[in-house]
C-alpha positions as CSV (number, residue, x, y, z in Angstrom):
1,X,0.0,0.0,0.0
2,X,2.6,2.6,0.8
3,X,4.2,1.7,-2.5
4,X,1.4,3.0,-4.1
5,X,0.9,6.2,-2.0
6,X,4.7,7.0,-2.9
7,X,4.3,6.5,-6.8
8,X,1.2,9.0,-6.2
9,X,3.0,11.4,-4.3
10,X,5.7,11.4,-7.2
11,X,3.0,11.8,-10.2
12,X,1.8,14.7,-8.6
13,X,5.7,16.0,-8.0
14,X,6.5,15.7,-11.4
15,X,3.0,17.0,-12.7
16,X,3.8,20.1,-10.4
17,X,7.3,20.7,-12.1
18,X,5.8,20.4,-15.5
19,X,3.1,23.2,-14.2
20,X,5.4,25.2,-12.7
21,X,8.0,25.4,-15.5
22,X,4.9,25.8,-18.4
23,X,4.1,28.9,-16.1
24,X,7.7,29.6,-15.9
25,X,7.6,33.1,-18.0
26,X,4.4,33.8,-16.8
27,X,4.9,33.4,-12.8
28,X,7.8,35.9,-13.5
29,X,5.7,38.6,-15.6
30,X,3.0,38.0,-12.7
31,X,5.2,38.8,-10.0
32,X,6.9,41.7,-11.7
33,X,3.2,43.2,-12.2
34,X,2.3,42.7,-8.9
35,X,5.2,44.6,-7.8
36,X,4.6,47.3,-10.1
37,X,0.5,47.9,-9.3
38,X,1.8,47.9,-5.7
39,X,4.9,50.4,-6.6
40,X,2.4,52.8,-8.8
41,X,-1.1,52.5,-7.7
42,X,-3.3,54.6,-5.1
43,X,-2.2,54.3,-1.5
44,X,-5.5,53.6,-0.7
45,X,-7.0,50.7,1.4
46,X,-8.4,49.1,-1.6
47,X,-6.0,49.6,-3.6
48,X,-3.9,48.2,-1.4
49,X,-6.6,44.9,-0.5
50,X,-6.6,44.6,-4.3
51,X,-2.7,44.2,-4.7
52,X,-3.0,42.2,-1.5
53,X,-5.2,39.1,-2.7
54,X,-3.8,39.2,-6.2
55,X,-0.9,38.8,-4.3
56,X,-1.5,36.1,-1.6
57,X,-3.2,34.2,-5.0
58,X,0.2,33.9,-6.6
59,X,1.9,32.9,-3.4
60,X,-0.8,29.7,-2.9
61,X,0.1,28.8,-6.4
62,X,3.5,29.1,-6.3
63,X,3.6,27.2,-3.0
64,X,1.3,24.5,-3.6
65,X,3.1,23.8,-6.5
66,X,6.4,23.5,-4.6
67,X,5.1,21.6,-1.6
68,X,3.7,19.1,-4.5
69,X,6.7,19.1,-5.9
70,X,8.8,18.2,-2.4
71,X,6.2,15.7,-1.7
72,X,7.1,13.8,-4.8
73,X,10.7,14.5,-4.1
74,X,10.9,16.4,-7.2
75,X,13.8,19.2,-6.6
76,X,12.9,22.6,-7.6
């Protein structure tokens, strides 16, 4: 049985490294725009709670894509 869990564990490793480096350009760009809406938009609350969960979206991604990945023992 554990045999099994492990081969799952390292499908979903090396399914996460194949999503992570497709997004590979993209997750840059995205973090760059982030910065840069942050850098040059209103310092206002919402602006602010905008950049915020666009922000704390890309960070889930990012990380469930590396804790998949270190699950599966996939390196980064």
């Amino acid at each position: 049985m554990s045999e099994g869990i492990s081969e799952e564990l390292r499908r979903k490793g090396v399914a996460a490294s194949t999503i992570r480096e497709a997004l590979g350009e993209w997750r840059t760009q995205e973090m760059l725009r982030i910065i840069a809406k942050l850098a040059k938009g209103p310092a206002t609350l919402e602006s602010l709670l905008e950049v915020q969960s666009e922000a704390k979206a890309f960070h889930k991604l990012t990380h469930e894509l590396e804790l998949a990945m270190q699950n599966g023992g996939v390196e980064s």
